[in-house]
N, C-alpha and C positions, 0 to 999 in steps of 0.2 A: 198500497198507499191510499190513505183517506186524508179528503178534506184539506186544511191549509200547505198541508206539508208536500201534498202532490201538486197541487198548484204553484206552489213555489219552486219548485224544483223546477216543471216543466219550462217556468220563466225562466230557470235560469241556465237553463239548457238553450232554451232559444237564442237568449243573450250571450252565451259560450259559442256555439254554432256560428253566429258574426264576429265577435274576436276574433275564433278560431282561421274563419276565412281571410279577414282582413290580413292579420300576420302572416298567412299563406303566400298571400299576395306578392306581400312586400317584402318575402323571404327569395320567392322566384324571382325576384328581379337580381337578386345576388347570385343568381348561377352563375360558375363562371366560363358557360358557352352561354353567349348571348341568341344563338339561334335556336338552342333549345327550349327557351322560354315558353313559347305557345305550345309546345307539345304537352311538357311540364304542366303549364296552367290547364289542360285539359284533361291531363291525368290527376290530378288534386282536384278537380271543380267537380262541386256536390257531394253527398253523402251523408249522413245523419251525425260525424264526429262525433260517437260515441266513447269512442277511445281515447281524444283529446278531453272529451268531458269528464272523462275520470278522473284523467290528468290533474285537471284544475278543481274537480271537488276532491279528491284524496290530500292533496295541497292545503286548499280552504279551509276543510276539516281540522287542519294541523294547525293554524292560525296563519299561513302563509298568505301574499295577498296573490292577485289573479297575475299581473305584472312578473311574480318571479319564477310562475309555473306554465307560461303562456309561450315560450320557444322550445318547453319539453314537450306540450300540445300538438303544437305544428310538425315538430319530428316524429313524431307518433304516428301523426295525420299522412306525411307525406309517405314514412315507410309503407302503411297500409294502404295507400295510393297506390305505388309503384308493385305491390303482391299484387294488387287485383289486374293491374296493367299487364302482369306476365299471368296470373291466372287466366286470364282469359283466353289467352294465346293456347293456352294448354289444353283448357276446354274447349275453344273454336265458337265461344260464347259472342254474340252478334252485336247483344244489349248492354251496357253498363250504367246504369244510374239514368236510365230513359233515354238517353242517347244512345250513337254509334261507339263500341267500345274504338279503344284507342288505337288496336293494332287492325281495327277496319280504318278509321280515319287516316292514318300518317302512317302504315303501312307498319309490315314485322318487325324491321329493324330499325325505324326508327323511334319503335316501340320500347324496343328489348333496350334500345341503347339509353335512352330516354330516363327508362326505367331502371337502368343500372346507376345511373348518374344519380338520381335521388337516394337511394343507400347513402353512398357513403359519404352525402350532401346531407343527411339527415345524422349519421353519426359526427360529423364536424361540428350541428349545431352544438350536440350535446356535449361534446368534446369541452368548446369552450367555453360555454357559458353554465355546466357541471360535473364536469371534471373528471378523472381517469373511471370510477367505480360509474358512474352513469355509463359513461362509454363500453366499460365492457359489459354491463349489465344489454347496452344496446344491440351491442356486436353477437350475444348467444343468444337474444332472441330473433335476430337475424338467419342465425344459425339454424335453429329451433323453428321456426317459420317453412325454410328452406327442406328441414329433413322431412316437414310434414309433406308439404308439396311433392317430392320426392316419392313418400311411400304414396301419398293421390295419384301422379302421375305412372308410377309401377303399380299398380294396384289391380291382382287377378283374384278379384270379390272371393270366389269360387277355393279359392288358393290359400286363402286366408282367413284365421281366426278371429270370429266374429269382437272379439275384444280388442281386435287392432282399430275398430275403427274408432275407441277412446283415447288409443295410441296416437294417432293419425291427428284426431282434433283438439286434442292437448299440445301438441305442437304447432300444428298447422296455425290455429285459433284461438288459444291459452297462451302461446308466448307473446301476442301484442298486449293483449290486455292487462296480463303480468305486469309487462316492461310499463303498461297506463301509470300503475297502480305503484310501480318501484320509484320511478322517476318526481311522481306527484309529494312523495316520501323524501327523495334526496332533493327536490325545491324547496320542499318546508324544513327543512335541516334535520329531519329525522330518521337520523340511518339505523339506531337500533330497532326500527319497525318496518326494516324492508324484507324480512321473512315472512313476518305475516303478510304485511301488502301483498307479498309476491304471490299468497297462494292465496289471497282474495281476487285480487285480480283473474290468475287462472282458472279458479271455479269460477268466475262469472264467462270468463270465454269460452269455457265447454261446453257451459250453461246457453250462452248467447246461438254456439255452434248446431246443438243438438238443436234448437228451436228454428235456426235457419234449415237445416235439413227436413224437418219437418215440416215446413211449408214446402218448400222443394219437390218433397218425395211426393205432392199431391200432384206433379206433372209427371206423364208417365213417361210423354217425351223426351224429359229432364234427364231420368230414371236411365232409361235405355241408353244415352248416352252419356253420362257422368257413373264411373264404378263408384266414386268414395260413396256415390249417394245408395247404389245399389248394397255396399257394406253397412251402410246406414240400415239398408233395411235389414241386413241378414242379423247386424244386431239386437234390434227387435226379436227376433228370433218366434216370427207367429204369435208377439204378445200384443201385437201392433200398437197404434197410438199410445195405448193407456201407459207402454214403459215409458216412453219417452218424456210424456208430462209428470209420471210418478219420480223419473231420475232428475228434471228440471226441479220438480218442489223440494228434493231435497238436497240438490246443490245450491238452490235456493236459501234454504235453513243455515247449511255451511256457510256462505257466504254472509249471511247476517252477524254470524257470530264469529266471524273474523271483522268484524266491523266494527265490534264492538271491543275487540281486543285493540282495534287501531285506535278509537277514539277514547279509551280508556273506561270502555263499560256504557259509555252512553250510547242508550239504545235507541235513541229517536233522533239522532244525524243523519244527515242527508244519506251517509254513506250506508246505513242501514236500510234505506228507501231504493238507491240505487241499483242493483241486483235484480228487482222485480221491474223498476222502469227501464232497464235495458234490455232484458228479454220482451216485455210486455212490446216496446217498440220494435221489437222482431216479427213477434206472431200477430202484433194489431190487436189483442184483444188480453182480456187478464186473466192472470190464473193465479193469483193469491189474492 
């Protein structure tokens, strides 16, 4: 990204990131346990909303306004909440977003429980306010999320072919950003472009995944105890860093040019920009 075009985005990212929470907010007040609220508010608070900002520029792009893509946002936001809320229980991870994660704070299950309540609190939204085809587009990446975690959680590095762990993060990590990328599509009324969205979205979360792992794997402590990260490395396979950035630039490229299939060849929208400012805000630094 150069010049006007990065700067504007980054604004409007930061300006997404405040919608994004405020709606958050004002969505947890509609649980309907009233005592789950604060656990709820702690499991949503913070994060980079990267996947609601899809949401709202794959939308925007479309001519939709922010208003009719902004409670597909928050569902997005809160599913991705409530995975990291049980992710971490799985890994026994301490930290979440510089805090105590959730299942130190309020303990396992009222963790687990907390965390199951936003599912299908998040498929409701979509339910009503986008209709059956949102919904099940919501409910198999639910699924899809699920199976990833599943092969994380079973995962004997050693037992396994190093190409599972594309398997792994295509699920685990490609099915939220998918669903970003579907729903920002079915806001703006544009459902015969939810094929491609779906697999723009995807490649930027494998894309986004590969680049978290790669920060990751530079803790050795991490390493030793997280296997998906140790299949991280067996996938490299002795090529080290250089595959990893070599297979982001060119999920990179893919993804540009689904972007331009979305916005009908225009190659300088936002959503062409997007792809490098989502990883880039992974790794902290640029690599296109």
């Amino acid at each position: 990204m150069q010049g006007l075009n990065s700067s504007q985005l980054l604004e409007q990212w930061r300006a997404a990131r405040q919608l994004i929470d405020t709606a958050i907010e004002r969505w947890l007040m509609e649980l309907p346990e009233a005592n789950a609220v604060d656990a709820a508010r702690y499991i949503a608070m913070g994060g980079k909303r990267l996947r609601g900002f899809l949401v709202l520029e794959v939308a925007r792009s479309l001519g939709a306004r922010i208003e009719d893509a902004l409670d597909a946002a928050v569902a997005v936001e809160l599913v991705h909440a409530a995975s990291l809320a049980l992710d971490d229980i799985i890994d026994e991870d301490l930290v979440r977003r510089g805090a105590e994660a959730a299942w130190v704070k309020y303990g396992l299950k009222k963790t687990v429980m907390v965390s199951n309540l936003l599912i299908p609190f998040a498929q409701r939204i979509v339910a009503e306010r986008y209709g059956e085809e949102a919904l099940r587009r919501t409910v198999k990446a639910w699924l899809d999320i699920s199976r990833g975690e599943v092969i994380d959680a079973f995962t004997v590095p050693d037992q396994l072919s190093p190409d599972t762990y594309l398997e792994m993060i295509k699920l685990k990590t490609g099915a939220l950003f998918r669903l970003a990328a579907e729903l920002g599509v079915i806001a703006a009324g544009r459902y015969s472009l939810i094929d491609v969205a779906s697999r723009y979205g995807e490649t930027i979360g494998v894309m986004y995944q590969i680049a978290d792992d790669l920060r990751d794997s530079r803790d050795k402590e991490k390493v030793k105890n997280e296997p998906s990260l140790q299949l991280f490395l067996r996938w490299l396979n002795g090529a080290g860093i250089n595959k990893a950035y070599a297979t982001i630039k060119m999920l990179l490229a893919r993804a540009v040019d689904f972007s331009t299939r979305i916005t009908g060849g225009i190659q300088n929208s936002y959503l062409s920009y997007l792809p490098s400012f989502i990883v880039n805000a992974m790794l902290g630094s640029s690599i296109a």
